[in-house]
C-alpha positions as CSV (number, residue, x, y, z in Angstrom):
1,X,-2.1,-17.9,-24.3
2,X,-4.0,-15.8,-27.2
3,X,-7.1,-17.3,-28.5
4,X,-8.6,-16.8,-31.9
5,X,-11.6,-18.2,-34.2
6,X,-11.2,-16.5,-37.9
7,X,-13.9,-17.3,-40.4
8,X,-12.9,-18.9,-43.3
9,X,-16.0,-19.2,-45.9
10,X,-13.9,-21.7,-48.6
11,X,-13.8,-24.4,-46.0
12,X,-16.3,-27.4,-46.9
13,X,-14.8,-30.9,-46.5
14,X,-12.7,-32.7,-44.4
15,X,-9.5,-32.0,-46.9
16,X,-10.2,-28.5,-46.4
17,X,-10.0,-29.1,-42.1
18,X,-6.7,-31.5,-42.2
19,X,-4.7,-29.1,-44.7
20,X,-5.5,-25.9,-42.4
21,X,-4.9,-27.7,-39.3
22,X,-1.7,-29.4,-40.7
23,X,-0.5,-26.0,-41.8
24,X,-1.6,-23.8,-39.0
25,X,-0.8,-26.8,-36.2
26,X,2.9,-26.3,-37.7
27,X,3.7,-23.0,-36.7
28,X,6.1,-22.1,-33.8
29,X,3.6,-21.1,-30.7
30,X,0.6,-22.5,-32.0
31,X,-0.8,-24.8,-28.8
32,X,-3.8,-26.0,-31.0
33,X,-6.0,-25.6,-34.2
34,X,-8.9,-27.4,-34.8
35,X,-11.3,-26.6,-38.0
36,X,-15.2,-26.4,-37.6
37,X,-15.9,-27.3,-41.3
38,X,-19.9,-26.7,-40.5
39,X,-19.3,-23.6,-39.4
40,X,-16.1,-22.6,-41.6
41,X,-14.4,-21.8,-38.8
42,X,-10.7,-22.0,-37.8
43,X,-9.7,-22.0,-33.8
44,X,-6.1,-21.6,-32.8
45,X,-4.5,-21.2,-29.6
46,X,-1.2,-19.7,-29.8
47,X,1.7,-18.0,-28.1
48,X,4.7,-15.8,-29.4
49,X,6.0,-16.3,-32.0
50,X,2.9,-17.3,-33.8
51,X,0.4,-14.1,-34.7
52,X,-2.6,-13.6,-35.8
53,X,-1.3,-12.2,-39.4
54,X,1.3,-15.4,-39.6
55,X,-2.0,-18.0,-39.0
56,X,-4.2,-15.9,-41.8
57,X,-0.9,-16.3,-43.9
58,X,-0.5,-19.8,-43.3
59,X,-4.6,-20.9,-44.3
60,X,-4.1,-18.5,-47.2
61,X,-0.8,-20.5,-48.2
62,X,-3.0,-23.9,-48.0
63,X,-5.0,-21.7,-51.1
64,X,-7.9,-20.7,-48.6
65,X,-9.0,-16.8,-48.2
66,X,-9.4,-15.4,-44.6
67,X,-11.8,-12.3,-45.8
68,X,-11.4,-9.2,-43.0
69,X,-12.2,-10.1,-39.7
């Protein structure tokens, strides 16, 4: 199991935390994702398949950006 908080700035309501989690919470190997929309965060357990890369791609598909981490 690979754990993994990313930071993403754009999140500020609770639209923003159920279209992330919805997309991200989707993905094959993904265990869990739960938005922190005070601290515009994003935590997601996961195992293979799922990466890192495919979770940034998936927030940034819900028309979020996921700046360097």
């Amino acid at each position: 199991m690979t754990e993994t908080t990313l930071s993403v700035p754009e999140i500020h309501c609770d639209h923003c935390k159920h279209s992330i989690e919805g997309a991200v919470g989707a993905l094959d190997g993904v265990t869990s994702a739960a938005v922190d929309v005070e601290q515009r965060t994003v935590s997601v357990e996961f195992d293979a398949p799922a990466s890192v890369d495919g979770i940034i791609e998936a927030i940034e598909d819900q028309g979020y950006e996921v700046p360097a981490q």
